[in-house]
LOGULO-72674 format. One record per residue (C-alpha): residue number from 1; z, x, y. Coordinates in pm, whole numbers, plus 50000, padded with zeros to 5 digits. Example, Ala and Ser with C-alpha at 12.3 -4.5 7.8 and 13.67 -1.06 7.14 Angstrom:
2
<atom 1 <50780 51230 49550>> <atom 2 <50714 51367 49894>> 
//
This chain:
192
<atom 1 <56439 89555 04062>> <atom 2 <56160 89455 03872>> <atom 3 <55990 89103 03879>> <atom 4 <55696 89168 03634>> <atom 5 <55500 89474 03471>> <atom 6 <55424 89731 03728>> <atom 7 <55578 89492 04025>> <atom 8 <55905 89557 04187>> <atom 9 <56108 89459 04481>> <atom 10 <56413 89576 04704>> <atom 11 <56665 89265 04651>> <atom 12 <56742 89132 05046>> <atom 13 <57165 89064 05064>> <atom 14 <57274 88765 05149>> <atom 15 <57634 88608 05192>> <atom 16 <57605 88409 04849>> <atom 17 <57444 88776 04685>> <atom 18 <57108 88895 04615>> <atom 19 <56786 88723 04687>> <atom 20 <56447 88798 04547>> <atom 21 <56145 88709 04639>> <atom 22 <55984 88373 04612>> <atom 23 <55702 88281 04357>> <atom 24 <55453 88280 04667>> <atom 25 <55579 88628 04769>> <atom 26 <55513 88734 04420>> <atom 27 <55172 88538 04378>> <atom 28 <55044 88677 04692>> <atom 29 <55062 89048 04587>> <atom 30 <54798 88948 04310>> <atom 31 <54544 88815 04599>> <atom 32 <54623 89167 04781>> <atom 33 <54371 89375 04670>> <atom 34 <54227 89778 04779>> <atom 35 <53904 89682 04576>> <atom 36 <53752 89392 04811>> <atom 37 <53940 89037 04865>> <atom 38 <54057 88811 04583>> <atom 39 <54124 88454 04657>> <atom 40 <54231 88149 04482>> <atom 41 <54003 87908 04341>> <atom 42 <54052 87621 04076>> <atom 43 <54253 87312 04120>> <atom 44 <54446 87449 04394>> <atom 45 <54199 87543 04596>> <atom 46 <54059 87179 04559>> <atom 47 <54363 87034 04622>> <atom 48 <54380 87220 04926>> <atom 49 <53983 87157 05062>> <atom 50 <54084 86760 05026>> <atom 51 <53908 86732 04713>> <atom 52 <54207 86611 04510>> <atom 53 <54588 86514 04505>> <atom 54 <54674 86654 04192>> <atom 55 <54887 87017 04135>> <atom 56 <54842 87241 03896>> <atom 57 <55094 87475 03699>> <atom 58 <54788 87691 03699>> <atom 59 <54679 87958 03968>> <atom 60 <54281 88048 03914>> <atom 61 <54228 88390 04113>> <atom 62 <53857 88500 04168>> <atom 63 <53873 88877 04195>> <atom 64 <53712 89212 04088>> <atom 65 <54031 89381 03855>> <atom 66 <54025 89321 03521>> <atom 67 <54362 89121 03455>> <atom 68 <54496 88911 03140>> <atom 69 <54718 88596 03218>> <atom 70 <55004 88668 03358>> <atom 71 <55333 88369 03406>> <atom 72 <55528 88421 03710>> <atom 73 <55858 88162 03712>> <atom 74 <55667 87884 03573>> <atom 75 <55317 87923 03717>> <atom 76 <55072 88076 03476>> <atom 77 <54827 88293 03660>> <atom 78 <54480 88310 03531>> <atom 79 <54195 88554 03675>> <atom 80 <53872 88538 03654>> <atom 81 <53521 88770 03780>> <atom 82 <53440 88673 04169>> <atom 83 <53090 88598 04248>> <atom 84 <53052 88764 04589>> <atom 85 <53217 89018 04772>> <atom 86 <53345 88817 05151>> <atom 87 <53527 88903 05449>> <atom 88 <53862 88715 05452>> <atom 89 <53696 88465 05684>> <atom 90 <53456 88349 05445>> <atom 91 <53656 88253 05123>> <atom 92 <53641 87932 05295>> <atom 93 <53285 87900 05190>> <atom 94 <53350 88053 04831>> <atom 95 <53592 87791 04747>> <atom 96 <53341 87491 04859>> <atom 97 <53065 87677 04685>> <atom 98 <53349 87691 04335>> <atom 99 <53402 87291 04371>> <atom 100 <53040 87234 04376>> <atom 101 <53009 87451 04114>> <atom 102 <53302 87262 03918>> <atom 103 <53212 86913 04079>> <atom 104 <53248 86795 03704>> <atom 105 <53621 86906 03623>> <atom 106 <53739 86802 03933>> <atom 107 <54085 86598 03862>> <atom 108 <54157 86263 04038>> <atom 109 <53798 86261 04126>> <atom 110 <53412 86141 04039>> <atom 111 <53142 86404 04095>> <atom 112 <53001 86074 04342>> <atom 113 <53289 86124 04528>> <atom 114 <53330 86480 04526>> <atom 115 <52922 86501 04663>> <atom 116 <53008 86290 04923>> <atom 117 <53340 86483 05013>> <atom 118 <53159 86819 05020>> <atom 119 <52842 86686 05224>> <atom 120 <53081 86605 05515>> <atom 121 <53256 86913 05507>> <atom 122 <52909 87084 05486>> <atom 123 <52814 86897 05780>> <atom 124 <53155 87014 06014>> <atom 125 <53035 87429 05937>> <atom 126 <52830 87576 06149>> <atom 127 <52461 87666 06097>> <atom 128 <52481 88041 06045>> <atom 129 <52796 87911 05797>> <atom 130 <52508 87673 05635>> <atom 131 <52287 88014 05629>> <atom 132 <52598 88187 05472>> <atom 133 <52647 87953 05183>> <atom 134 <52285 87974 05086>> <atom 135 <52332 88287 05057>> <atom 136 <52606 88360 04854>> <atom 137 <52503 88042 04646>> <atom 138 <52196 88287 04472>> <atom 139 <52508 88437 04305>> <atom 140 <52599 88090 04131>> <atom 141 <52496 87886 03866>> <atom 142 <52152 87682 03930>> <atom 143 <52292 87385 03928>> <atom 144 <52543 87460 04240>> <atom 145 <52199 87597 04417>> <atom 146 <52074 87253 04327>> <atom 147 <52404 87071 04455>> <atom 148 <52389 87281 04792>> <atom 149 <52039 87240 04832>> <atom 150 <52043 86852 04819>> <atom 151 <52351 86842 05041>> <atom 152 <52188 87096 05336>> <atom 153 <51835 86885 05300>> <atom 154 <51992 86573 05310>> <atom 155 <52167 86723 05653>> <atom 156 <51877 86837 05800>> <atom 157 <51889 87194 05693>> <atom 158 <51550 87227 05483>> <atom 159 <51486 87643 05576>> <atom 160 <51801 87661 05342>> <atom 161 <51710 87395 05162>> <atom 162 <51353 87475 05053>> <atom 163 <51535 87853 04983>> <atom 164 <51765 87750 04753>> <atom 165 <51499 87520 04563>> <atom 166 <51250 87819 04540>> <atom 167 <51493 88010 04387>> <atom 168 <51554 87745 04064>> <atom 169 <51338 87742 03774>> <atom 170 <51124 87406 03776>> <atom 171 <51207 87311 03420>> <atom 172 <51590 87309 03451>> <atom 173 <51751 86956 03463>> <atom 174 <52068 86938 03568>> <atom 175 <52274 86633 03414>> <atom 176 <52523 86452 03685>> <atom 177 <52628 86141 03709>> <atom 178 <52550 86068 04081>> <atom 179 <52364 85770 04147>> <atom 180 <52034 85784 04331>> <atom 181 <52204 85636 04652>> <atom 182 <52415 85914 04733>> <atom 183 <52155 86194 04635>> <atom 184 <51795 86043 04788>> <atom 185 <51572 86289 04643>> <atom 186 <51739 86334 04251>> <atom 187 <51419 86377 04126>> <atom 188 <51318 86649 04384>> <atom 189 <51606 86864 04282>> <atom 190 <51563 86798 03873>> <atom 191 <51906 86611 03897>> <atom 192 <51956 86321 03586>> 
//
């Protein structure tokens, strides 16, 4: 039977007559990819790294295929272009590197709070995960590299650090409202 353009399912019998497959059964088949891993970012993912309480009707999925929005039951999936090709074991660090990337539209939440939130869960990854994230960061906006680089210098981690701030133009300001006692060095980083 079919469930949505191109997607189909056999229906499983039950005593009380056929049953199809759940919205996360159908959802997941979009995150299956032949052309690298997609993954789920967006409010969701937030929700799920601590970051918020609040659920969203909409799915964000970072992948490679070129896909318009698509509404499953009542969810409304929406795709959009992934940054970095990962192993499966490393969307983990995509999905921090997307909330400090979105650390403004965060719901439920201050960017204050959110920094603070993200530094400790920084903190808890190891150091060739720390190494990892500066990595794939040079695929993101500046001001994430500028995020990322206060929260590994302020942990200790100035090789990555001092990587991430060579890498940013010295003229860019970034405009956040963070005070100057959760990031020390504002200045350093061009953060206002």
């Amino acid at each position: 039977k079919k469930v949505s353009k191109g997607r189909y399912f056999k229906p499983k019998m039950r005593v009380f007559g056929e049953v199809g497959p759940s919205s996360d059964d159908k959802i997941s088949k979009y995150l299956d990819s032949t052309e690298g891993v997609s993954y789920e970012t967006g409010f969701n993912s937030f929700r799920q790294l601590g970051l918020t309480t609040q659920i969203s009707k909409t799915i964000t999925i970072a992948t490679n295929k070129p896909y318009k929005k698509v509404q499953i039951d009542n969810i409304n999936l929406k795709f959009v272009p992934k940054r970095v090709d990962v192993k499966v074991e490393d969307i983990y660090l995509l999905q921090i590197l997307d909330a400090i990337k979105d650390i403004k539209k965060i719901p439920a939440t201050t960017p204050s709070q959110s920094f603070v939130y993200l530094k400790n869960l920084i903190e808890k990854e190891s150091s060739a995960n720390q190494i990892k994230l500066t990595k794939y960061a040079k695929k993101y906006t500046p001001r994430t590299k500028a995020l990322l680089g206060a929260i590994l210098k302020e942990l200790g981690n100035n090789e990555c650090a001092y990587e991430l701030k060579d890498s940013l133009n010295a003229l860019t300001t970034f405009k956040l409202d963070i005070s100057s006692e959760i990031i020390k060095d504002k200045k350093y980083w061009n953060i206002v």
